[in-house]
MIZALUM-917389 format. One record per atom (N, C-alpha, C): y, z, x; atom name; residue in one letter. Coordinates in Angstrom, 3 decimals, always signed. Atoms other than C-alpha are relative to their C-alpha. Layout:
! MIZALUM-917389
<<Y,Z,X>,"CA","A">
...
This chain:
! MIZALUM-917389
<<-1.165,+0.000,+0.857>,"N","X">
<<+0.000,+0.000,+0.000>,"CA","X">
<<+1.227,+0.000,+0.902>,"C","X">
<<-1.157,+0.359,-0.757>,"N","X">
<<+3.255,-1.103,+1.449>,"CA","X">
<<+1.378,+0.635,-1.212>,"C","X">
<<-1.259,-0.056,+0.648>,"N","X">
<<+7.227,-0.224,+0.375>,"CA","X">
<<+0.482,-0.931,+0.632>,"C","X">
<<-0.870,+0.582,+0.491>,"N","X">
<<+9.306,-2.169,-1.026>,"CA","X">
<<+1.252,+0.161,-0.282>,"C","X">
<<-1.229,-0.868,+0.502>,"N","X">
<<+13.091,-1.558,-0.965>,"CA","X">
<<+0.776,-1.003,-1.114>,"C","X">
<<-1.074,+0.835,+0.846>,"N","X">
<<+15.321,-2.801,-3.716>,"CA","X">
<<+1.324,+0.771,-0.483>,"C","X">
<<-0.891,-0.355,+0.256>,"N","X">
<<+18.378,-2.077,-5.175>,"CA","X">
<<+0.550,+1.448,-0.905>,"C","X">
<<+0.041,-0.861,+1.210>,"N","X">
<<+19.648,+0.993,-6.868>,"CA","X">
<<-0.124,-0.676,-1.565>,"C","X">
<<+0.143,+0.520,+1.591>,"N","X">
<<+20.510,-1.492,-9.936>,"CA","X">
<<-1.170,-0.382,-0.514>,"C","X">
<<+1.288,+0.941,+0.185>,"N","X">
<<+17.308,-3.310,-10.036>,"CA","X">
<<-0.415,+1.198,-0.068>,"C","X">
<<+1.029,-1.198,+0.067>,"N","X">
<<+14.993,+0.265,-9.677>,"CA","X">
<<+0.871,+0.605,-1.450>,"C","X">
<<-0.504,-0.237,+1.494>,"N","X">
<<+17.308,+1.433,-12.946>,"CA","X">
<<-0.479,-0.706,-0.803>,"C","X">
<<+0.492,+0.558,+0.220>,"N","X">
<<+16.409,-1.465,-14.100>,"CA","X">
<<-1.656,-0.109,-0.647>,"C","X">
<<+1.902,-0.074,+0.017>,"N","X">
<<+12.462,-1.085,-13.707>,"CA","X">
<<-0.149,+1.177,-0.656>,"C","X">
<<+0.641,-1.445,+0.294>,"N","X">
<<+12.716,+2.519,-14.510>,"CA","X">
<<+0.487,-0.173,-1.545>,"C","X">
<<-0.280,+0.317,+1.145>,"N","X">
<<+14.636,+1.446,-18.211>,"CA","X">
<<-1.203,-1.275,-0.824>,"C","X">
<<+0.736,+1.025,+0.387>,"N","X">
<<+11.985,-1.385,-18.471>,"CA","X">
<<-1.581,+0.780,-0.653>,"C","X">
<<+1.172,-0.527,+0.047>,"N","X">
<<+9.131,+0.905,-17.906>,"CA","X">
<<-0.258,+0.999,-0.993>,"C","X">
<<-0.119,-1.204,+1.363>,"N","X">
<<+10.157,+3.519,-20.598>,"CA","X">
<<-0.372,-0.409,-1.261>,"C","X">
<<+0.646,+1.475,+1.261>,"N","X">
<<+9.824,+0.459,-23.198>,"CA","X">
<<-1.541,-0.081,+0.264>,"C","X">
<<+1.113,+0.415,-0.080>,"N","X">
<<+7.045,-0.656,-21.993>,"CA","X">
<<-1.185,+0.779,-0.136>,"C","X">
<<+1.272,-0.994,-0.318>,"N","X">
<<+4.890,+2.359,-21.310>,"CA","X">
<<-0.361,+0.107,+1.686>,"C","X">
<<+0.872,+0.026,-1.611>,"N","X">
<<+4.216,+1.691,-17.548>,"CA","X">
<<+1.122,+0.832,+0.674>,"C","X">
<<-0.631,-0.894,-0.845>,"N","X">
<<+4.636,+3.763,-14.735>,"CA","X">
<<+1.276,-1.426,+0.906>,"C","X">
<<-1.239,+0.706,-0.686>,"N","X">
<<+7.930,+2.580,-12.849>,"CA","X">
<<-0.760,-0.881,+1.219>,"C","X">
<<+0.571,+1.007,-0.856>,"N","X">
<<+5.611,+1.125,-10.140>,"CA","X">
<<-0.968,-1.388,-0.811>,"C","X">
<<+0.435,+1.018,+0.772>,"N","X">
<<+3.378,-0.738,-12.394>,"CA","X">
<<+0.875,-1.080,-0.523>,"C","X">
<<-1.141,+1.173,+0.142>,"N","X">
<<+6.627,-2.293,-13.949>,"CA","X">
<<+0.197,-0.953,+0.790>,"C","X">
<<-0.493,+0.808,-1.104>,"N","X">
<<+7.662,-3.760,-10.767>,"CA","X">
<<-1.208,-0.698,+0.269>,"C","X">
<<+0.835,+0.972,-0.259>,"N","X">
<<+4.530,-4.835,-9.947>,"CA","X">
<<-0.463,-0.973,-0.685>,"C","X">
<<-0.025,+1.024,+1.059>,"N","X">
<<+4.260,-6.806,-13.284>,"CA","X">
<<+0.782,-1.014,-0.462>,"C","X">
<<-0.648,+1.206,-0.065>,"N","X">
<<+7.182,-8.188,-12.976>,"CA","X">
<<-0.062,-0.881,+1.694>,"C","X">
<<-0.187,+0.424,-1.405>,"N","X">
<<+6.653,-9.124,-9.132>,"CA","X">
<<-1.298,-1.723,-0.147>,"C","X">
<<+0.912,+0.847,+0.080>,"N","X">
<<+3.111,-10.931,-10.325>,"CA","X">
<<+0.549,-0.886,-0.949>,"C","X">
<<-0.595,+1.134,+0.761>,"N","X">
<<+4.708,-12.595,-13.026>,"CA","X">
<<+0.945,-1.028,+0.335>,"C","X">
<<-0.952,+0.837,-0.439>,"N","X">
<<+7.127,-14.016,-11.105>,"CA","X">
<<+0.024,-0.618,+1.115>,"C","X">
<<+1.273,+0.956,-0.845>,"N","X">
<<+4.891,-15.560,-8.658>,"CA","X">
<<-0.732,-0.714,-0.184>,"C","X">
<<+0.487,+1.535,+0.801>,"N","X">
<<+3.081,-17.291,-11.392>,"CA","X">
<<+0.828,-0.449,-0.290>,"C","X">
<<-0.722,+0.569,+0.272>,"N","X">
<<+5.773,-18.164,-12.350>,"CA","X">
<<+0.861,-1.419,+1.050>,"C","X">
<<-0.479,+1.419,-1.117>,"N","X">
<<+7.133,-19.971,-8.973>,"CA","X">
<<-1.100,-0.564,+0.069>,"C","X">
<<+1.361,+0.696,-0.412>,"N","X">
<<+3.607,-20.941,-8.445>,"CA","X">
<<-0.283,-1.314,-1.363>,"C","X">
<<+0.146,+1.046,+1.607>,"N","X">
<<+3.627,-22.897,-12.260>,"CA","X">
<<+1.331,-0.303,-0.457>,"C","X">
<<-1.045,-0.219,+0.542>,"N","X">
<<+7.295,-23.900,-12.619>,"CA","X">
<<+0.025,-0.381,-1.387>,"C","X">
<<-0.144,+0.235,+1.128>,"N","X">
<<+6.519,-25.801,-15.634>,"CA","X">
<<-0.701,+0.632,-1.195>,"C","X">
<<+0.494,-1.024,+1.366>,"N","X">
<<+4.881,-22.816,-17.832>,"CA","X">
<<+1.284,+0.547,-0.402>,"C","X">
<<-1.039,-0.655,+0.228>,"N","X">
<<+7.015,-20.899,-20.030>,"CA","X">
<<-0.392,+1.786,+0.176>,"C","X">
<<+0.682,-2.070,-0.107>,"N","X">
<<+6.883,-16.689,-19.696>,"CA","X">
<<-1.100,-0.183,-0.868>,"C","X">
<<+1.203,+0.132,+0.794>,"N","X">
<<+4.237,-17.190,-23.041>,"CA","X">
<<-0.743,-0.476,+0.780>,"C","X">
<<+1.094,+1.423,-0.829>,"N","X">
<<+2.402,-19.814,-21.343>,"CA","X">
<<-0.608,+1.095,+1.134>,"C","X">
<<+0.399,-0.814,-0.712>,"N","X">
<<+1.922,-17.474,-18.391>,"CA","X">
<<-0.870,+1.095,-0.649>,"C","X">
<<+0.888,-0.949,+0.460>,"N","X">
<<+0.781,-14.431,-20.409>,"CA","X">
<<-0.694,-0.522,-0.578>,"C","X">
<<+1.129,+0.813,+0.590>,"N","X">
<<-1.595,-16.751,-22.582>,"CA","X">
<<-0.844,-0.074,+1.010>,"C","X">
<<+0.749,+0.740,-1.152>,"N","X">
<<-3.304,-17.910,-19.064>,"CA","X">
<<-0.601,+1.603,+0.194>,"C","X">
<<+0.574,-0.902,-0.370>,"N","X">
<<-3.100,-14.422,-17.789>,"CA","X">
<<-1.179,+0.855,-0.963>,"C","X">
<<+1.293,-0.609,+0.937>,"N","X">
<<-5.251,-12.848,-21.119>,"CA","X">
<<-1.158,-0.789,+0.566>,"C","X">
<<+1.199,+0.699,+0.373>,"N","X">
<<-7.546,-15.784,-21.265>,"CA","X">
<<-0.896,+0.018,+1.637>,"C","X">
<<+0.293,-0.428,-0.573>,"N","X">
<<-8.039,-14.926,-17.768>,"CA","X">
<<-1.301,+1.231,+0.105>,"C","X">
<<+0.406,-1.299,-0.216>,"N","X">
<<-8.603,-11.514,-18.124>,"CA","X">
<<-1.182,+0.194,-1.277>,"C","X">
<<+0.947,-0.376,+1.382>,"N","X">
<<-11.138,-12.184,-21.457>,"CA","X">
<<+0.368,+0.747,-0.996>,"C","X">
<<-0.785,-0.685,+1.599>,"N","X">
<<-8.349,-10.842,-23.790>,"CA","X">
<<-0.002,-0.054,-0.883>,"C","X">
<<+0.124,+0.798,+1.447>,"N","X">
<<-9.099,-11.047,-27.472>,"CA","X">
<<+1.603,+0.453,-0.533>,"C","X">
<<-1.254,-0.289,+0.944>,"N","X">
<<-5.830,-10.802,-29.783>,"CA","X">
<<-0.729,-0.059,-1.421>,"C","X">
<<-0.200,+0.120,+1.789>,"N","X">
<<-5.950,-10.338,-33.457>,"CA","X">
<<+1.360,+0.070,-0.722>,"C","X">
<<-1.268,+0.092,+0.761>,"N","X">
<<-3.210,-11.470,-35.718>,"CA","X">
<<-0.210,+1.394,-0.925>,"C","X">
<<-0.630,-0.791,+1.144>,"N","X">
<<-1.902,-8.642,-37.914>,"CA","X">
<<+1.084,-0.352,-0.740>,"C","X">
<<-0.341,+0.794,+1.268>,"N","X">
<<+0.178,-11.029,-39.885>,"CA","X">
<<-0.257,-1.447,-0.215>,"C","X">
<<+0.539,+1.052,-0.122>,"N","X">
<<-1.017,-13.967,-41.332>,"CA","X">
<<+1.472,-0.889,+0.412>,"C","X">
<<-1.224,+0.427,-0.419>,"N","X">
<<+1.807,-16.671,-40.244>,"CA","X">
<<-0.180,-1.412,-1.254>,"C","X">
């Protein structure tokens, strides 16, 4: 495990992100760090597009809870 320095704004940032989200303030960062590596790595996905890949990856089922 390595550090990482970033900004006071940006770590406010992560630590306001992570309160939403549920994740620990490191997990945040690291979710947005991987996401945004597929992301340079696939410029033409959109953020969805990415998390779609990453579930179907990971063998994620979803269930709708409203019909659309």
């Amino acid at each position: 495990m390595g550090i990482v320095k970033i900004s006071d704004e940006l770590h406010e940032e992560v630590r306001k992100n992570s309160c939403v989200m549920e994740r620990s303030i490191n997990s945040q960062a690291e979710f947005w760090m991987k996401i945004g590596r597929l992301a340079e790595q696939n410029p033409t996905l959109t953020y969805e597009q990415i998390i779609e890949q990453e579930k179907k990856n990971q063998n994620v089922t979803m269930m709708k809870l409203i019909n659309e």
